[in-house]
Each structure stands twice: as C-alpha cells, then as structure tokens.
C-alpha positions in Angstrom: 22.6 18.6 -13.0 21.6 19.1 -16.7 19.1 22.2 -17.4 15.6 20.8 -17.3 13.7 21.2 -20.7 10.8 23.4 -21.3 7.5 22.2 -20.5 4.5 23.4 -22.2 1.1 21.8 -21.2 -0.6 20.1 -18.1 1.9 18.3 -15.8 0.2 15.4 -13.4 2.8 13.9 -10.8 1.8 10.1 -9.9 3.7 9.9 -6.4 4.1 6.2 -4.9 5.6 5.1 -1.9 8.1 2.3 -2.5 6.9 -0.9 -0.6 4.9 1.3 1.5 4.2 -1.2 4.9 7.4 -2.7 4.6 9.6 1.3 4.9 7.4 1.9 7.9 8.1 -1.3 9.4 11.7 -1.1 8.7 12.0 2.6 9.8 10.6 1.5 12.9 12.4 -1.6 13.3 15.8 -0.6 12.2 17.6 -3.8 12.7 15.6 -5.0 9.9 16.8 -2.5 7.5 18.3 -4.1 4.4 16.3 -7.8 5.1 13.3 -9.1 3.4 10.6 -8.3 5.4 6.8 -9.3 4.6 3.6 -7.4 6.1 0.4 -9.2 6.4 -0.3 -12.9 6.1 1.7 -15.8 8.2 4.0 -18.5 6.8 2.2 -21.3 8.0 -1.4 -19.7 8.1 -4.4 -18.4 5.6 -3.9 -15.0 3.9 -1.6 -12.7 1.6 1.1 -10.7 1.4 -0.2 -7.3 1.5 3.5 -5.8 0.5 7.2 -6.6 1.0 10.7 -5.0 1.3 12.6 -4.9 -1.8 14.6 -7.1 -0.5 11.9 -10.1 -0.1 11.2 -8.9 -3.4 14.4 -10.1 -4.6 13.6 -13.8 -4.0 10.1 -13.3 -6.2 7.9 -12.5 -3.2 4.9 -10.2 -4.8 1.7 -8.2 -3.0 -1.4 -10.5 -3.1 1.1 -13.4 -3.3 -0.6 -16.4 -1.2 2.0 -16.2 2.3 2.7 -19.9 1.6 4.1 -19.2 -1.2 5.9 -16.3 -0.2 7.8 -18.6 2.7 8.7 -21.0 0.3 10.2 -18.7 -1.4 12.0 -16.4 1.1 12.2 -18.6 3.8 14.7 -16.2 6.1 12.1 -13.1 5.9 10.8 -11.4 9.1 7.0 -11.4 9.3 4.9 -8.3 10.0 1.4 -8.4 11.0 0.5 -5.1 10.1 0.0 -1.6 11.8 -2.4 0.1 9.8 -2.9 2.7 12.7 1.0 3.4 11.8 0.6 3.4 8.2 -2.7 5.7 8.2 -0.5 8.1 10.6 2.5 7.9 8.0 0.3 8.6 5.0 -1.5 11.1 6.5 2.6 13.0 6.8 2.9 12.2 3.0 -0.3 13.9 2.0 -0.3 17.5 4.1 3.9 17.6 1.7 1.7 16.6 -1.0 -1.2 19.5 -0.4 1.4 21.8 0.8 2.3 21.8 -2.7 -0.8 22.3 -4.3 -4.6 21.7 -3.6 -4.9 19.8 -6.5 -4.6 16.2 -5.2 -6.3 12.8 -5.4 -5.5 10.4 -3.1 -6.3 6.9 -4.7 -4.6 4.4 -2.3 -2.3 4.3 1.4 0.1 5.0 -0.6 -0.3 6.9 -3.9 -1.7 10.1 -5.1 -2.2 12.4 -8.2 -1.1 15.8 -8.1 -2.0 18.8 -11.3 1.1 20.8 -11.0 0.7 22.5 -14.3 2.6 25.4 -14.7 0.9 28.7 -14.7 1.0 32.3 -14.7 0.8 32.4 -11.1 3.2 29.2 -10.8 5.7 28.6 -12.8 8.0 26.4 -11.3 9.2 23.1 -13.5 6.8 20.2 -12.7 10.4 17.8 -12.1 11.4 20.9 -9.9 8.4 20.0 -7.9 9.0 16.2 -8.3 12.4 16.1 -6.7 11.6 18.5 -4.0 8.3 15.9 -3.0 10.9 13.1 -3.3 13.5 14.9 -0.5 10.3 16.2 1.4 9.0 12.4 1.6 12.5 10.9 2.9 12.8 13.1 5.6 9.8 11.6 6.9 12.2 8.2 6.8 10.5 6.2 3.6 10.9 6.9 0.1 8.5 7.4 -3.2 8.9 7.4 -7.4 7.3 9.7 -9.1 6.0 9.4 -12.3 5.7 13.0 -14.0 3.4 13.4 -17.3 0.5 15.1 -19.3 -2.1 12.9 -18.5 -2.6 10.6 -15.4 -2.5 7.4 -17.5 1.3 8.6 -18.4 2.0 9.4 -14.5 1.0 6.3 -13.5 3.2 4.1 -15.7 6.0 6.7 -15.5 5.8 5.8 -11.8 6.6 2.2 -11.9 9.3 2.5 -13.9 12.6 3.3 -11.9 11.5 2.2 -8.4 12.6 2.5 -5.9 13.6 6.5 -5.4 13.3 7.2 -9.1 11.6 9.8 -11.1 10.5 9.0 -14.7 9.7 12.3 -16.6 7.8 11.5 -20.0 7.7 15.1 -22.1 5.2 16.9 -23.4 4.7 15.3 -27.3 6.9 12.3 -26.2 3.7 10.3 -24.7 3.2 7.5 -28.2 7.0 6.9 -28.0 6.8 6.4 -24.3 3.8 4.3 -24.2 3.8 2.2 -27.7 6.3 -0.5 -26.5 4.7 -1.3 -23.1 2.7 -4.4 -22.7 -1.1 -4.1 -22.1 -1.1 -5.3 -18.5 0.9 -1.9 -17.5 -2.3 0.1 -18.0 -5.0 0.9 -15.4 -7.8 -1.0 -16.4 -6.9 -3.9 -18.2 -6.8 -6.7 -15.9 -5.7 -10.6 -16.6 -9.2 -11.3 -18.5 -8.7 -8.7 -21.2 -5.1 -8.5 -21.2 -6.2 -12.6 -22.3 -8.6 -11.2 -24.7 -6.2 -9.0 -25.9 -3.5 -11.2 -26.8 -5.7 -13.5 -27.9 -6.3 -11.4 -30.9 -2.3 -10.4 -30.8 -2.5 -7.3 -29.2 0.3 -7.5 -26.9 2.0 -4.1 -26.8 -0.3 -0.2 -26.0 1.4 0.4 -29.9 -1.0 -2.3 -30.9 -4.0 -1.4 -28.6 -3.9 2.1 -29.8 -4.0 0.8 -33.6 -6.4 -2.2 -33.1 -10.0 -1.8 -34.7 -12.8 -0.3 -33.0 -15.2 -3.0 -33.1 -12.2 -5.2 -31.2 -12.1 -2.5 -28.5 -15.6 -2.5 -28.4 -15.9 -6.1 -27.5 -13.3 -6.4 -25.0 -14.1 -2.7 -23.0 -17.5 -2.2 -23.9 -18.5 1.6 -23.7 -14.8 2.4 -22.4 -13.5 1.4 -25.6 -12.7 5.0 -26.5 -11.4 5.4 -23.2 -8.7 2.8 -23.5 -7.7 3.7 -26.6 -6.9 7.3 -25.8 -5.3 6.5 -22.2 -2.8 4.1 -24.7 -2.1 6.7 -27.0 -1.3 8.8 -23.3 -4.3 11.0 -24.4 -6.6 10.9 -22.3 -8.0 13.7 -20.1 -9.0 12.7 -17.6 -8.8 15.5 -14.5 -7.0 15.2 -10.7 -10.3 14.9 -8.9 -9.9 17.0 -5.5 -12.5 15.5 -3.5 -13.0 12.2 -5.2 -16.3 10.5 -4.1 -16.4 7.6 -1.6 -18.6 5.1 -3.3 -18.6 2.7 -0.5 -16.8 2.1 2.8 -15.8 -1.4 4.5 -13.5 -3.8 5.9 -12.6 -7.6 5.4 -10.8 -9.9 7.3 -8.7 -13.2 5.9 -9.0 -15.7 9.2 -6.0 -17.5 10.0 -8.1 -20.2 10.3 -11.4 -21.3 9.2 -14.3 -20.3 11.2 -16.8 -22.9 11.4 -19.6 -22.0 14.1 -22.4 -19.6 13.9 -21.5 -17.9 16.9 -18.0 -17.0 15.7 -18.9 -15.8 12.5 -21.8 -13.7 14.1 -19.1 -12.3 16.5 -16.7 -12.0 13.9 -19.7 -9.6 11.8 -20.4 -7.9 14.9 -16.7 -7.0 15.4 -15.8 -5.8 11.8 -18.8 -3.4 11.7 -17.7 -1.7 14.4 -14.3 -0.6 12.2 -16.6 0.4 9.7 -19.5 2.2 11.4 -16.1 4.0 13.0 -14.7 5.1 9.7 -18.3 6.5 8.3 -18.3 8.6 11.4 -14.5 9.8 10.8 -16.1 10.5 7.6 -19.6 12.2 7.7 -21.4 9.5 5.9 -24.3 7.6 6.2 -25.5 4.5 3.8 -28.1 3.4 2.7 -27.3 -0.5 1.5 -25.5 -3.1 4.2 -23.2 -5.6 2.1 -22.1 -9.2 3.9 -19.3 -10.8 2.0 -18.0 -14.4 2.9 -15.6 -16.4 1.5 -15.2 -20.2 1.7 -12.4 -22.5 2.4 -12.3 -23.4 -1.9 -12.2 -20.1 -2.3 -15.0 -18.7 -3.4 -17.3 -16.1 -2.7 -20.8 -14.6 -2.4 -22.3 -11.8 -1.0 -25.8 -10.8 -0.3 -27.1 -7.1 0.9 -30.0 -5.1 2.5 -31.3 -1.7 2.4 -30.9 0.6 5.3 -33.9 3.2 6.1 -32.9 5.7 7.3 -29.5 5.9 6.0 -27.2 5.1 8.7 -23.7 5.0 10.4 -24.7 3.3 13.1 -23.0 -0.3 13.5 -25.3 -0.8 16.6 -28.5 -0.9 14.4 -27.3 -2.9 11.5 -26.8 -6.0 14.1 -30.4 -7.3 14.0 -29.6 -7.9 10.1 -26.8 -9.9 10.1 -28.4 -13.4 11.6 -30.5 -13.5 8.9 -28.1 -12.3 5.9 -25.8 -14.8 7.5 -28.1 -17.3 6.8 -28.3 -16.8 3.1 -24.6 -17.2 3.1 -23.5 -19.9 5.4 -25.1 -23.2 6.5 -23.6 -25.8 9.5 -20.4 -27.7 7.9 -19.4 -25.1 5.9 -16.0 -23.1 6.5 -15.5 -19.7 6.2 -11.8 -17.7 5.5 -12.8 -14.6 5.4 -15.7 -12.1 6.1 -16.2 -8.8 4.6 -18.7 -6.2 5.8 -19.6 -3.0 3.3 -21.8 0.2 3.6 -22.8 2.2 0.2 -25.1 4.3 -1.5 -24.3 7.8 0.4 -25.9 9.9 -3.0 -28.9 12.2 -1.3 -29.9 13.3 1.6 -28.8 11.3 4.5 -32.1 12.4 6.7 -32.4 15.0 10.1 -31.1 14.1 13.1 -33.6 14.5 15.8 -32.4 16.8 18.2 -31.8 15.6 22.1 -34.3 17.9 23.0 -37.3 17.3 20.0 -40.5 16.3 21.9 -41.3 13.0 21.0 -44.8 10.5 21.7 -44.2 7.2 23.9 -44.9 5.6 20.5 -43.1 2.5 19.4 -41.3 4.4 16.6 -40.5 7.0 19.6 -38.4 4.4 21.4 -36.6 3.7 19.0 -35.6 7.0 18.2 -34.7 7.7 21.5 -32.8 4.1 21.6 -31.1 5.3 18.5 -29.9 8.7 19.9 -28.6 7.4 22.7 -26.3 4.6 20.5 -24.9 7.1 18.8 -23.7 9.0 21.2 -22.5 5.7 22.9 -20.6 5.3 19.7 -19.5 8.9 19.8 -17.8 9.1 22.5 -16.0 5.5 22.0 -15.0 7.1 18.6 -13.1 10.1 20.5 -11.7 8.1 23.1 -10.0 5.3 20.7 -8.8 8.9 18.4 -7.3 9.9 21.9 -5.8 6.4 23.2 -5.9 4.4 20.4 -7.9 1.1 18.9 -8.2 -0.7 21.9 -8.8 2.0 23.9 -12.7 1.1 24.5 -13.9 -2.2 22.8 -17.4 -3.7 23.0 -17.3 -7.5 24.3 -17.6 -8.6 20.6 -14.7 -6.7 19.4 -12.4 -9.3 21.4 -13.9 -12.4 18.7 -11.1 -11.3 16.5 -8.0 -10.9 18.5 -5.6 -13.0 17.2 -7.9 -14.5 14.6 -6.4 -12.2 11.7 -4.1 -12.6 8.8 -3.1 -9.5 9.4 -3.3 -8.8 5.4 -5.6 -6.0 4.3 -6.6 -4.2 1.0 -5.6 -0.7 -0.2 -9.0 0.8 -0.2 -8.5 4.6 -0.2 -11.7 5.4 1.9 -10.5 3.5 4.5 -7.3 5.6 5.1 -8.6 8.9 4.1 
C-alpha cells in the first residue's frame, strides 16, 4: 500500500451503507446473495422502491422508483417487504463503530453519518487510516459502506457516492475546486430537480459554473442560501458535524397497497400510525406541540392540515378526538386515499410538569382529565417496554390490526425515526 500523504486541516468522513435494506436482507437471506432483490413496494401493487441490491440496480431499478416500474424492469427480482425493526437494530451496530471512534458524529439517515476526525495533538492518526479501519469494522457486522473522506461535509458527501460499493474516495486538503468543478449540479445537497432546471436553464450545468455564476443569479434561484451554495460548490463551506442534531419533527406515513375509501378505515388507519409515532416521542423524550395529518390521493396529490396541541404532548391516546374532524378537512365520501401520513413538531420550550401520581387534585372537570391522562400514559408506558422486550406486536391496541397487511411496505429515511 502506497504511504498516505500529509493531511493538514479538518477531515469529515461521510460513511454510507451500500444499498442499506437490501445487505441486511441478503445477509439474512443468504440464498439471495448475488440476486436483485427489492425492499419495499409490491410488483403488482401501490408504492416504491425504498432501496435495491446492486444487482437489481443493474437492470435500472432506482430508490423512490414507482414498484411497477421497477418489475417491468427486473422482472426475476425477489421482493422484500421490509424489516425496519432489523434495519434500526443493524444501524444502531454501525453507529456505536462509528462513536467508538470519535464523539463527533451526526447521524442524518438509516444509513449515513458524518464523522470530524481531524487530526489533533491528542489524535493524530490519518483520517484514511480511520476510514479503512470503519470500512473493515462495518463488514464484520456482514454489510458494507463507502466512505467519502474531505475538508468540509459538502466534499464528504459527494466523495461518498463516487466508488460504491466498498470504496473510499479521499479528496485532499487544497484539492476540493479540482474535485468539485466538473461535477454536475444535481450531485450537491440542496439543489433538487427545480433548480438544477433553473440552473441549466441559464447554462449552469457543472459546480465549475455554479461557483463562477453571478450573484444576483444565485440569489434568485437559492434565495438567502445563495452564499451558501456557492461556497459548498467551491467545497468551502463550513459547515460543523453537529453532535446532537435537533429533531424538528417526528412521524410516519404509510403508502396503502390499495386505496382506502371509507371513513372508518382511514380513521383506523390514523388511529394505528399514531401509535408508531406517539411510540417513537417516548423512545425519545419529546413532546409536541402541533399534530400534522397528511393524505394523499389516488392522482397523486397531497394536502395536509394541522392543529395545536396544549399541553405539549406524546400521548397518541389524546390526539384521537382530533383526527375525525382534521379528517374531514381532508377527505370527503368518493374520494380515494393511497397514503396517510401522521406528524408531531414544535418540541422548542418547555414541554410542561408532569403531575405527580400522588399531587392532590379537585373532582373538577379539568381534574379528570388529568387523572385520565396519567393513567394513559402509563397505559402507553408499559406497552412501550413490553414491545422493547418482545417486539412490535408484542401488545397492540384493537386499531393497530387496521393496517396489517394494508402496507406497501416502502418507508422514508427520516433520521428521527431510527435514532
């Protein structure tokens, strides 16, 4: 192996697991080892590839890829419906390697995470040193990462896609313009298919030309992250490895193999994803103070109305009252529904005492339901610990049933969720 060069400067690692679902599945199913295999989503049903072996990859199957598509495509591949309990577990393995290393770390999906591992008086090991050590540490555990290694996260990040799967791309100290200049405008975080349009619209196709464009063009496209965008295309931005990155909202949504039609079903259907979320607040510590519905129809699109919750709350049990009539902002008789999305945020400030078991309290109205409230938490509580214990379906309320079977089995990548 050829002597590593100096490195002078911060040093951020962008560690990825390669086709994240699809290792797990595969290291668990090892007969499918080497075939194109496709978590979430069904061939002849509603939803979307959530990822895909390298092999389905092969045939053009991508992650958000409609799972009609992806059949027509790959019509031989073996269909996962997705174990996110697994996954959560496997991830959860990744990131202890991934502290063990340093404290510095920001998880930002299942499945990736930025590490500072800038050398210091105290540490001065060679950040690639660190890389490939991470990289052998991870396939022991049975699924492989790339690792992008850099001076700023924006470098990390692209270094990481670059030589996947099992590679480690290592962009220098000084070398960051070279690196980046060449690469279209869609490989950077932030610029999505609208102003990667924009963008080329005004011929800016490359990060050389982004970097050089005016400032008033930047301005219109990004707005007040114009300076931003610039400076992450130059590979100068600096922009720190946030330790305990702030949960701005937690929730789950569900893609319905097919359409749900009545109110009852779609109440149940509410009822049933709350109950993950009012879960994962708990796991967390958090309590919200706005209730979000999302719904999506069967042309696809989508609207979303919320409420304010006072006192901020975790409890799933409490926000049910809400639902009937935030359902009916949403949804009317006739219409068809494909997926349903429930969301609590706003966890800034206080989240309010707790009345103790013991507190006297008044045979007032507001009294009752205190009490009533006490007791649904610890209702919830002790579900929580059992299903940690025994698993999901340890202890399930008779709503939670409404979705068996009704799933996609796609889901999102939303970090909070996994954490």
């Amino acid at each position: 192996m050829l002597p590593l060069e100096p490195w002078q400067g911060r040093a951020i690692l962008l560690v990825d697991l390669d086709a994240f679902f699809a290792s797990v599945e595969q290291l668990d199913h090892p007969a499918w080892r080497g075939k194109p295999v496709i978590v979430g989503g069904d061939a002849h049903r509603h939803g979307v590839v959530s990822t895909c072996s390298y092999e389905a990859r092969s045939f053009g199957v991508r992650s958000a890829m409609p799972a009609s598509t992806a059949a027509r495509l790959c019509p031989d591949a073996i269909w996962a419906p997705g174990r996110f309990d697994r996954y959560r577990e496997m991830s959860r393995q990744v990131m202890a390697i991934l502290h063990d290393e340093t404290p510095h770390v920001q998880q930002v999906s299942i499945d990736e995470a930025f590490m500072d591992v800038t050398p210091n008086a105290l540490n001065t090991e060679h950040p690639v040193a660190i890389a490939q050590r991470i990289q052998r540490r991870v396939a022991e555990l049975g699924v492989t990462c790339s690792i992008g290694v850099g001076s700023t996260k924006a470098v990390a990040k692209i270094a990481s896609d670059q030589d996947k799967p099992r590679g480690i791309t290592v962009v220098y100290p000084g070398t960051e313009r070279t690196f980046m200049a060449p690469l279209p405008v869609r490989d950077l975080s932030g610029i999505g298919p609208a102003a990667e349009a924009q963008l080329k619209a005004r011929g800016i196709k490359t990060l050389g030309e982004l970097a050089q464009a005016s400032p008033a063009v930047l301005q219109r496209i990004f707005g007040i992250r114009a300076d931003e965008m610039r400076a992450r295309a130059l590979g100068a931005d600096t922009a720190d490895v946030q330790q305990d990155d702030a949960v701005k909202s937690v929730s789950h949504e569900v893609t319905f193999a097919d359409d749900l039609t009545g109110e009852e079903e779609i109440l149940a259907s509410l009822f049933s994803i709350s109950t993950m979320v009012g879960r994962r607040l708990r796991r967390k510590g958090l309590k919200g103070r706005t209730l979000a519905v999302r719904m999506r129809y069967d042309d696809r699109s989508t609207r979303s109305v919320q409420r304010p919750l006072a006192p901020p709350s975790d409890d799933e049990l409490a926000w049910r009252a809400l639902f009937p009539a935030m359902m009916g902002e949403l949804w009317a008789p006739g219409m068809k529904v494909r997926l349903l999305g429930v969301a609590i945020s706003g966890f800034d400030g206080p989240a309010g005492a707790e009345a103790s078991l013991f507190d006297e309290v008044g045979d007032t109205p507001e009294a009752e339901s205190a009490l009533r409230d006490q007791r649904n938490h610890r209702l919830l509580e002790a579900a929580d610990a059992l299903k940690e214990r025994f698993g999901e379906k340890a202890v399930r309320f008779g709503s939670d049933l409404s979705l068996e079977g009704k799933g996609t089995g796609s889901s999102s990548k939303n970090p909070s969720d996994y954490k």
